[in-house]
C-alpha positions as CSV (number, residue, x, y, z in Angstrom):
1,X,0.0,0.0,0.0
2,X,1.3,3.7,-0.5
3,X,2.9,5.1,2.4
4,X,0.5,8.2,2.4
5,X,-2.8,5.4,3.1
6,X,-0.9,3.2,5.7
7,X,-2.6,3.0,8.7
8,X,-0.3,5.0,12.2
9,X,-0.3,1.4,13.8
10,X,1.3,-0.5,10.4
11,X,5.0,0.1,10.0
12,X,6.9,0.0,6.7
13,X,9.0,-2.6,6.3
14,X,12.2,-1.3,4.6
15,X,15.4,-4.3,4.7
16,X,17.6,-3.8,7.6
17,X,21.1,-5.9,8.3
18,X,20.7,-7.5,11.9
19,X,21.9,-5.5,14.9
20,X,25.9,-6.0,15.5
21,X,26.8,-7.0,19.1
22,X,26.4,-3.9,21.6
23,X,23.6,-2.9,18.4
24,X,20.1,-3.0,18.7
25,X,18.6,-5.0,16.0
26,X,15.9,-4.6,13.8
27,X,12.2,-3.7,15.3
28,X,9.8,-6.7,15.4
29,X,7.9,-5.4,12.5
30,X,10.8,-5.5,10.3
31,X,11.9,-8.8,11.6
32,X,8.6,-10.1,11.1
33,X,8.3,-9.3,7.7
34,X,11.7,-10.7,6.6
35,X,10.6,-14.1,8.4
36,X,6.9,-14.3,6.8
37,X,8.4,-13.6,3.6
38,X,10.7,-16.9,3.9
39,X,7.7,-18.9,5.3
40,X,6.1,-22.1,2.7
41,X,2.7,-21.2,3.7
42,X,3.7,-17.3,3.0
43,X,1.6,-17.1,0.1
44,X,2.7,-13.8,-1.9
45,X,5.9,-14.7,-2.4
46,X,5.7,-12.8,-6.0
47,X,4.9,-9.6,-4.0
48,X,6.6,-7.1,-1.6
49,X,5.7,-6.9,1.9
50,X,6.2,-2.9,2.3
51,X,4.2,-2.7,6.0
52,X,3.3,-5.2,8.9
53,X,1.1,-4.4,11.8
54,X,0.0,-6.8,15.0
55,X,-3.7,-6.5,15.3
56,X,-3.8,-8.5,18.1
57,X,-1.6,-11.0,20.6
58,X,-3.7,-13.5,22.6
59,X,-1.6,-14.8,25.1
60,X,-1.6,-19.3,25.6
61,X,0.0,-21.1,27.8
62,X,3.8,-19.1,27.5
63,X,3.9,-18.1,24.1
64,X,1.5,-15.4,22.2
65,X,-0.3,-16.0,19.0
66,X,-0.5,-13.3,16.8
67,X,-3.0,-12.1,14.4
68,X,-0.1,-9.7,11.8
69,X,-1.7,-7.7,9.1
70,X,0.8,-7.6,5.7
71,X,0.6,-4.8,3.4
72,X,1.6,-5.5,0.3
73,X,2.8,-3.4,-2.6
74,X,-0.3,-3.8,-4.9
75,X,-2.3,-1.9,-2.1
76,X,-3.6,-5.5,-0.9
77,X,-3.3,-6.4,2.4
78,X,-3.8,-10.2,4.1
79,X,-3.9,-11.6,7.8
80,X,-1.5,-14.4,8.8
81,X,-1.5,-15.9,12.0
82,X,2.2,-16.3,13.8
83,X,2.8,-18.3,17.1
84,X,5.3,-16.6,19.1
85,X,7.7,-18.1,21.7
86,X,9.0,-16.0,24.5
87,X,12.2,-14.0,24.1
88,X,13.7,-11.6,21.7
89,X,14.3,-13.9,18.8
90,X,11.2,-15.1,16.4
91,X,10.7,-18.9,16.9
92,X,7.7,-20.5,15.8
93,X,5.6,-21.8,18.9
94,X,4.4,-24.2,16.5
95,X,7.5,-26.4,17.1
96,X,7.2,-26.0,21.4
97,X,5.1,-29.3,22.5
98,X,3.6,-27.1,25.5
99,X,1.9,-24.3,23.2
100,X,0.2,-27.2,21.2
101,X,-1.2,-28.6,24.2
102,X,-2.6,-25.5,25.6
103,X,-4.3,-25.4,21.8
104,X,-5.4,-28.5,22.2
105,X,-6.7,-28.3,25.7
106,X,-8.8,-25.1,24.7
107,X,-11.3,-27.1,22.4
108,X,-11.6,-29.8,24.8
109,X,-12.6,-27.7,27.5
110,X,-14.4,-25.3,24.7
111,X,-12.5,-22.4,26.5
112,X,-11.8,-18.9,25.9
113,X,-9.0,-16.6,25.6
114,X,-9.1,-12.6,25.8
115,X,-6.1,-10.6,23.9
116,X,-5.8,-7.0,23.2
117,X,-8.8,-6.8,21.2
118,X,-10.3,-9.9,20.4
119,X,-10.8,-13.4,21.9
120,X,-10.0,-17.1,20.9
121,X,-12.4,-19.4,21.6
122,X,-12.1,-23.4,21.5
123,X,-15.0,-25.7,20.3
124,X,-15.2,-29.2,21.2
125,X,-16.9,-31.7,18.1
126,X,-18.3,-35.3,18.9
127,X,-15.0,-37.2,17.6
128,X,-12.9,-35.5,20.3
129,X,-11.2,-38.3,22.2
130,X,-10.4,-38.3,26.2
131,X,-8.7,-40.5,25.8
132,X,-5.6,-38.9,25.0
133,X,-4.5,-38.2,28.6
134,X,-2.8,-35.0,30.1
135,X,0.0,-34.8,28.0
136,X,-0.4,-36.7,24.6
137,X,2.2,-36.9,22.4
138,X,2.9,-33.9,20.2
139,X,4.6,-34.0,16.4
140,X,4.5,-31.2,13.9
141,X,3.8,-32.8,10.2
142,X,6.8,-31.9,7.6
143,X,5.7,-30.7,4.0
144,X,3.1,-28.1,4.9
145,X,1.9,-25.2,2.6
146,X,-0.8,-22.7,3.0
147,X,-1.6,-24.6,6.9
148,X,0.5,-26.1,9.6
149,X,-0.6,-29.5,11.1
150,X,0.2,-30.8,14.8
151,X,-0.7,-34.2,15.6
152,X,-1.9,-35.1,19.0
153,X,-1.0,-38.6,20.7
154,X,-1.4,-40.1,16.8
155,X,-5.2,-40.3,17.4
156,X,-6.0,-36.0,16.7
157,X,-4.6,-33.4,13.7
158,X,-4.6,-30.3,14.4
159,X,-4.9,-28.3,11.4
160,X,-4.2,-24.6,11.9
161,X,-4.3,-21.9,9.2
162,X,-1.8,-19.1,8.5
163,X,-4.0,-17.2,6.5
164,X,-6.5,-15.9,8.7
165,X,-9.9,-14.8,6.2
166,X,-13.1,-13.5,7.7
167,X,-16.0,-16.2,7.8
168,X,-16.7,-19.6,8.1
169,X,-13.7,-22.2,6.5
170,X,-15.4,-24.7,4.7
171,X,-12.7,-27.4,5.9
172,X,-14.8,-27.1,8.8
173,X,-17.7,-26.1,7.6
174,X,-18.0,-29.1,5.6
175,X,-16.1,-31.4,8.4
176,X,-19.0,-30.9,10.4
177,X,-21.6,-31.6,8.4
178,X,-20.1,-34.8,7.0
179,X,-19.6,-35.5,10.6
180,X,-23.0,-34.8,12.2
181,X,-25.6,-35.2,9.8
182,X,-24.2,-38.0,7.3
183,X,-23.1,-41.8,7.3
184,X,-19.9,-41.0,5.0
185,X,-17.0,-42.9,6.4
186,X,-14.6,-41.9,4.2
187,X,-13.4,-38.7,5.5
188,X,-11.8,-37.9,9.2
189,X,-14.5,-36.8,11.7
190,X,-14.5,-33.2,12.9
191,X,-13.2,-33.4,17.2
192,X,-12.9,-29.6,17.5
193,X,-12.0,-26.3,16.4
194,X,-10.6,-23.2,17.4
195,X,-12.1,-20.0,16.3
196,X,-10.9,-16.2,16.3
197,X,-13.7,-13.3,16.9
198,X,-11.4,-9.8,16.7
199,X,-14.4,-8.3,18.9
200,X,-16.2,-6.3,16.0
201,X,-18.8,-9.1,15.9
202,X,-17.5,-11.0,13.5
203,X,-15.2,-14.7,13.5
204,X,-12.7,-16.3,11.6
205,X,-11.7,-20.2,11.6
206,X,-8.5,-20.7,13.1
207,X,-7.9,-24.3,13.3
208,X,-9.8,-27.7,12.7
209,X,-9.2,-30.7,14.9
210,X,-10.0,-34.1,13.2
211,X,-9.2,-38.0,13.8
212,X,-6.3,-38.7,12.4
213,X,-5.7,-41.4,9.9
214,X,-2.9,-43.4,11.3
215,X,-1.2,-45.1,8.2
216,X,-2.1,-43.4,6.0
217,X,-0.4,-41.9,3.1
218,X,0.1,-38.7,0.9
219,X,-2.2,-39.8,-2.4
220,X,0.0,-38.5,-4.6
221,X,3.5,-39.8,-3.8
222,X,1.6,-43.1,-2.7
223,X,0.3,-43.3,-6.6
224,X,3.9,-42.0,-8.0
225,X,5.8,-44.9,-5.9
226,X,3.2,-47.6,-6.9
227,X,3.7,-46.6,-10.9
228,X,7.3,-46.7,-10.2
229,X,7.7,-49.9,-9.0
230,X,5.6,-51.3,-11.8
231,X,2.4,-51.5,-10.7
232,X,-1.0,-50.1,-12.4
233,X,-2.8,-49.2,-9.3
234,X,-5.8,-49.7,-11.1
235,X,-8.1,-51.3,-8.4
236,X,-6.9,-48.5,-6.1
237,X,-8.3,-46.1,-8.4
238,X,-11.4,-47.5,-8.5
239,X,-12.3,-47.4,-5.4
240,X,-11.2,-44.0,-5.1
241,X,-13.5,-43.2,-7.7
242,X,-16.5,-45.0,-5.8
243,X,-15.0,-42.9,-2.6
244,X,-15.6,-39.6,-4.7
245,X,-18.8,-41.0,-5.7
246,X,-20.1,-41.7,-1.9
247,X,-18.6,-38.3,-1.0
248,X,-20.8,-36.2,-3.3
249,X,-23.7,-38.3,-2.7
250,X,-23.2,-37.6,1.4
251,X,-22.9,-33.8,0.4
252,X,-26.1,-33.9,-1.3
253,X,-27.7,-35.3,1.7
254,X,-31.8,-33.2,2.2
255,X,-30.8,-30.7,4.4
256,X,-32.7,-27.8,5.9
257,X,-29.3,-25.9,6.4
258,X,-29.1,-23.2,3.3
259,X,-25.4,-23.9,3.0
260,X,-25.9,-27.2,2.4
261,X,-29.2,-27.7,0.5
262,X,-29.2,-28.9,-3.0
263,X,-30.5,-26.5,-5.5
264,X,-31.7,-27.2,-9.0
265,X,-29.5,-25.5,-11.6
266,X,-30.4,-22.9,-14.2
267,X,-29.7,-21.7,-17.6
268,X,-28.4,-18.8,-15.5
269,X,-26.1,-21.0,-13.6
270,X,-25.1,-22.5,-16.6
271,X,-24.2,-19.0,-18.4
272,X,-21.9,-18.2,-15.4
273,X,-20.1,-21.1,-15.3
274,X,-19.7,-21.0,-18.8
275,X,-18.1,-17.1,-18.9
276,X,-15.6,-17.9,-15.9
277,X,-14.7,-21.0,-18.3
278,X,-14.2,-18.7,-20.9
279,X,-12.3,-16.2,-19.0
280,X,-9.8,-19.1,-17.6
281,X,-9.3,-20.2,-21.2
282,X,-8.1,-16.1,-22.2
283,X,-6.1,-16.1,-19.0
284,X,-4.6,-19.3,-20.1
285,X,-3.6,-17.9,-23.7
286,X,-2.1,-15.0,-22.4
287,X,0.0,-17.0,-19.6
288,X,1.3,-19.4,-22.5
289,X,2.5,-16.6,-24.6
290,X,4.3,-18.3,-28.0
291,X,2.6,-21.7,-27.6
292,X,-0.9,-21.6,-29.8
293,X,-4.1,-23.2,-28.4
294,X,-6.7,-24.6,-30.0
295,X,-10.0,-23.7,-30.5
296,X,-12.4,-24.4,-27.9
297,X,-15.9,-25.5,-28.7
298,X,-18.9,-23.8,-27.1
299,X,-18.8,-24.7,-23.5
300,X,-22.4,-23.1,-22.3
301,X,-24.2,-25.0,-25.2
302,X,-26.1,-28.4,-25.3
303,X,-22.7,-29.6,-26.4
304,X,-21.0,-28.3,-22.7
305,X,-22.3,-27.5,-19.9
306,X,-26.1,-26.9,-21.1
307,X,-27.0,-30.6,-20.1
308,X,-27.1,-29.5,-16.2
309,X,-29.7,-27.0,-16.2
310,X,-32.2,-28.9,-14.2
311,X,-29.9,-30.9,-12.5
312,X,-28.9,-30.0,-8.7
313,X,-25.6,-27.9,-7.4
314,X,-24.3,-29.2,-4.1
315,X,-21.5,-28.6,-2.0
316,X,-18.4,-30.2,-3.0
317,X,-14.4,-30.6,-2.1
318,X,-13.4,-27.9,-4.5
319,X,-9.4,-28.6,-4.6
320,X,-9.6,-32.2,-5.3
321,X,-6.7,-34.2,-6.5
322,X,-4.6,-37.0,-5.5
323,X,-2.8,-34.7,-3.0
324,X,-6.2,-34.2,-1.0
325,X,-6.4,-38.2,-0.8
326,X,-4.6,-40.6,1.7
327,X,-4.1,-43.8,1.0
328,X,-5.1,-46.6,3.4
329,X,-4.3,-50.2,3.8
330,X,-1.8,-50.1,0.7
331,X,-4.6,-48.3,-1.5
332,X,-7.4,-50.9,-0.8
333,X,-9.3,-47.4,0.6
334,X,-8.8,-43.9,0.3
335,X,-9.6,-41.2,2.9
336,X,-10.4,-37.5,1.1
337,X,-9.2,-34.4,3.5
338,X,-8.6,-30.9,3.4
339,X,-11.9,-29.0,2.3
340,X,-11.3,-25.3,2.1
341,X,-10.7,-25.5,-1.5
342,X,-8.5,-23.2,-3.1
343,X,-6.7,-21.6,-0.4
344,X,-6.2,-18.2,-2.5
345,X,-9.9,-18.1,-3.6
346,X,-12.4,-15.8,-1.5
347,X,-13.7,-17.5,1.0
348,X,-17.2,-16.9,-0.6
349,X,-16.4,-18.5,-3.7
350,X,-15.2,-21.2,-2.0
351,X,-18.3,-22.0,-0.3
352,X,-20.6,-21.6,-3.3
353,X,-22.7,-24.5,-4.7
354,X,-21.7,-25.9,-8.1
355,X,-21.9,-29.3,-9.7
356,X,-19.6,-31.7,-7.9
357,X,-18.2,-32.7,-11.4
358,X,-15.8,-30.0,-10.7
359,X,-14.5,-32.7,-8.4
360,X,-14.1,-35.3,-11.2
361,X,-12.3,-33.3,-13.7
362,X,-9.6,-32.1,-10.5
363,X,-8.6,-35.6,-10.7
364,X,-8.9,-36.5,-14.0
365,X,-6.4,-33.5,-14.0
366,X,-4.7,-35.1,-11.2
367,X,-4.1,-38.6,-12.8
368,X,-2.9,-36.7,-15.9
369,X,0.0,-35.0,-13.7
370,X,0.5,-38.4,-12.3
371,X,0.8,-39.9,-15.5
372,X,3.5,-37.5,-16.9
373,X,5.4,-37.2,-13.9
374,X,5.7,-41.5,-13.8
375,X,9.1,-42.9,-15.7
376,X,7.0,-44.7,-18.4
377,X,7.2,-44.9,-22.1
378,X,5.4,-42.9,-24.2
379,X,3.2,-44.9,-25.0
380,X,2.7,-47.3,-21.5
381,X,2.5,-43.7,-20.3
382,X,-0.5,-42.8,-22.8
383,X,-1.9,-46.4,-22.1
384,X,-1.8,-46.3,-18.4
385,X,-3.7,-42.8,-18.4
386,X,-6.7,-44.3,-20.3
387,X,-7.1,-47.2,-18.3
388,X,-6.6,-45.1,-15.0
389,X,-9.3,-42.5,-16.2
390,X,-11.7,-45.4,-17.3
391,X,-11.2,-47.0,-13.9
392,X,-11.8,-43.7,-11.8
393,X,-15.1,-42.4,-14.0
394,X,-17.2,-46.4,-14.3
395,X,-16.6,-46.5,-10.7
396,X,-17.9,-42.9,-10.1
397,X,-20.8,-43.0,-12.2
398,X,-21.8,-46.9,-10.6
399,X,-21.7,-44.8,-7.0
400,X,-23.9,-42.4,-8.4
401,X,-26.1,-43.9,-10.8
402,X,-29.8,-41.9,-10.2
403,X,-28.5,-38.5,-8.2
404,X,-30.0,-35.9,-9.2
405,X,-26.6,-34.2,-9.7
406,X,-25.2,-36.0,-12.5
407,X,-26.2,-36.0,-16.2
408,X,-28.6,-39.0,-16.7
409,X,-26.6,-40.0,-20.2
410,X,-23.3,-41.2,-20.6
411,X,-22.3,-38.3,-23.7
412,X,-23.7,-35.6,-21.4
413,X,-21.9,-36.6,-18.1
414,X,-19.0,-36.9,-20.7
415,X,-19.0,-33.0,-22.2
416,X,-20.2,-31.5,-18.6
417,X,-16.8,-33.1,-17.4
418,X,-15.0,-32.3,-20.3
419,X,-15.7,-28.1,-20.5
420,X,-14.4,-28.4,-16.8
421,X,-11.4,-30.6,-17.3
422,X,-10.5,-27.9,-19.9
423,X,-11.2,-25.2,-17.4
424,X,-9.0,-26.6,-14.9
425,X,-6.0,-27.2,-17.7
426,X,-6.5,-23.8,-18.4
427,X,-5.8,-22.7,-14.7
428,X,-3.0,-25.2,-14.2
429,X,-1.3,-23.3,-17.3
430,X,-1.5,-20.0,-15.7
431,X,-0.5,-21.3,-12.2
432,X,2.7,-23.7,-14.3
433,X,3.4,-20.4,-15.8
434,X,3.9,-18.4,-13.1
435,X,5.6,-20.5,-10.7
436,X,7.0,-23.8,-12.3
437,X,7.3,-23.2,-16.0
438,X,9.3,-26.0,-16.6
439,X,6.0,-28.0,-16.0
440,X,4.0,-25.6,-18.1
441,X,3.7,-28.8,-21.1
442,X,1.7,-30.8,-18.6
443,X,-1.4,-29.0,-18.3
444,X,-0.7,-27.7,-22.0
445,X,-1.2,-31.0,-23.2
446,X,-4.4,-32.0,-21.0
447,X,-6.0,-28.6,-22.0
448,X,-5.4,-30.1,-26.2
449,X,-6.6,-33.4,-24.9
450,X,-9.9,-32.2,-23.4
451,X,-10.3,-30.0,-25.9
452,X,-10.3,-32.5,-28.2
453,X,-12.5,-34.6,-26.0
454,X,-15.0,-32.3,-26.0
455,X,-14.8,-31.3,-29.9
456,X,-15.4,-35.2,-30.5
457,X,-18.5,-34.4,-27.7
458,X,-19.3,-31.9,-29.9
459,X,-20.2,-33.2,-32.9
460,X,-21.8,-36.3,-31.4
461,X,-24.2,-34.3,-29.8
């Protein structure tokens, strides 16, 4: 933000050299901003930090978490929330056993906390286990990104997330609902959460506290190790495909709760969709600069997306892809986590009905990485995508055959998925682009592919 609009309490950050002994060193707020900027979960890294602010410091147990306000030079400015351990230096009190107990031991006892100006508050859900004891175990996971996770005795996750956004997370939105008013075993149960409320009357989701799945393991590199060492995985994806299958049908549960009700969808939905496909597929021509695209076929028309209108939206997971899955018993089941979609989105997007199929063509997309990022042949490569696709889809559409959320003919389920497996090509071209372009030709060729899918579609129809 200018200098001229910053707020008196934000101070600009301006690079400093550490303080020589007998020196002071740099104030907080610089040394703040140098840290966040080196952070994974960090996630402007392609901007300047030019002010930081703490709105507020709520003390637990003997460390002080911190709700920091970033400005950032595009006049933007985001929340993240920092643990702080006691003394001069910055240490995350993320790493300090203690602090995470004194998180945890809020949402059992559904506590509350005061800081300068607002108040964190612990709530307890129906998977919480007592169980645990007094002082349970504590590791932090390795690998995070836009969210740290602390398990708890290895029964609890602890899910906390840096960037703090005004309104209800749908990671525990949707948690809860799977949790409390559906049969759906396939996803952790919600035990908890710990929620901020910065006193103006408002709230913000903190942190979400779930079983945790002992065993099980990243989808992704589980699914890159198996094709590896030679094997197809085949029956695995299958039943991940019947897992996404019973997921959407769980979401689309009758419900009285607006958030969660299905609704039918109309031409106007439909027209909407259609233009932010369209929009995508320009950002996604611009981002590949010399490299041509090809033509895309009407994606609003009976030919795309025009066979939902009467159909239901529901909620759905939003970011799905192997990554979101774990792997249990060697792949003979899959459990499907982390539902706050798109961690950059508005959280308003992200809780927006739209057809689930969204879902289906994010791992489509998924397998597609997988596929290029295995050591195969050409054409094993090619072969092994076909078969992996065929198995994922025939087991989806067997788990929900009838719902009123998916086309009720095969070609029509086929272009619905095809317009949004192009859509999400397009975005993984502009996100390739931008931050790994020497992965840019993946989605490049899955955008020709369902292009060409859909052109085939096309004329069938």
């Amino acid at each position: 933000m200018p200098l001229s609009d910053m707020r008196p309490d934000m101070a600009p950050h301006t690079p400093q050299r550490s303080g020589q002994p007998g020196e002071p060193g740099p104030p907080l707020d610089t040394r703040l901003a140098d840290w966040l900027s080196t952070r994974r979960w960090f996630a402007a890294k392609t901007r300047r930090i030019v002010a930081t602010a703490v709105d507020d410091r709520v003390r637990v147990g003997g460390a002080t978490l911190c709700v920091v306000r970033v400005g950032l030079d595009d006049d933007s400015d985001d929340r993240y929330v920092v643990a702080l351990g006691p003394g001069p230096d910055i240490v995350d009190a993320l790493d300090d056993a203690e602090f995470c107990r004194a998180l945890l031991s809020l949402v059992a006892r559904g506590g509350a906390l005061r800081g300068e100006r607002g108040t964190l508050t612990g709530r307890r859900g129906r998977a919480f286990v007592d169980a645990l004891g007094a002082v349970p175990a504590v590791r932090r996971l390795a690998g995070e990104q836009s969210n740290t996770s602390v398990v708890f005795g290895e029964a609890l996750i602890m899910k906390l997330f840096r960037r703090l956004a005004d309104g209800l997370n749908p990671g525990l939105e949707i948690a809860r609902f799977l949790t409390e008013h559906t049969s759906f075993d396939g996803t952790p149960r919600l035990a908890g959460a710990l929620e901020y409320h910065p006193g103006d009357g408002g709230s913000a989701t903190l942190a979400v506290l779930q079983e945790f799945v002992a065993g099980g393991r990243d989808g992704w590199t589980w699914m890159l190790e198996r094709l590896a060492g030679g094997e197809r995985a085949l029956d695995a994806l299958t039943r991940l495909g019947e897992r996404t299958g019973e997921l959407h049908m769980a979401l689309a549960t009758p419900s009285a709760d607006p958030a969660f009700g299905a609704e039918p969808i109309t031409p106007a939905d439909v027209a909407g969709w259609a233009e932010g496909v369209r929009r995508q597929i320009a950002a996604a021509r611009e981002a590949a600069r010399e490299r041509v695209l090809p033509d895309v076929p009407d994606v609003g028309g009976p030919a795309g997306l025009g066979a939902l209108v009467g159909r239901v939206k529901t909620r759905h997971h939003g970011d799905f892809h192997l990554g979101q899955t774990l792997a249990v018993a060697d792949g003979r089941d899959f459990a499907i986590i982390d539902f706050e979609g798109e961690p950059l989105r508005p959280l308003e997007e992200r809780r927006r009905k739209h057809t689930p199929l969204r879902d289906v063509a994010g791992m489509l997309r998924s397998i597609g990485y997988a596929a290029a990022s295995a050591r195969l042949a050409a054409s094993e490569r090619r072969r092994w995508e076909t078969d992996a696709r065929a198995a994922y889809l025939t087991a989806y559409r067997a788990a929900t055959a009838g719902a009123r959320f998916v086309p009720e003919s095969d070609d029509a389920f086929a272009r619905a998925v095809a317009v949004l497996e192009v859509e999400k090509a397009a975005y993984e071209i502009v996100y390739e682009a931008n931050n790994r372009p020497d992965w840019v030709e993946i989605p490049l060729a899955g955008f020709v592919s369902a292009t060409a899918s859909l052109g085939r579609s096309a004329g069938a129809a």
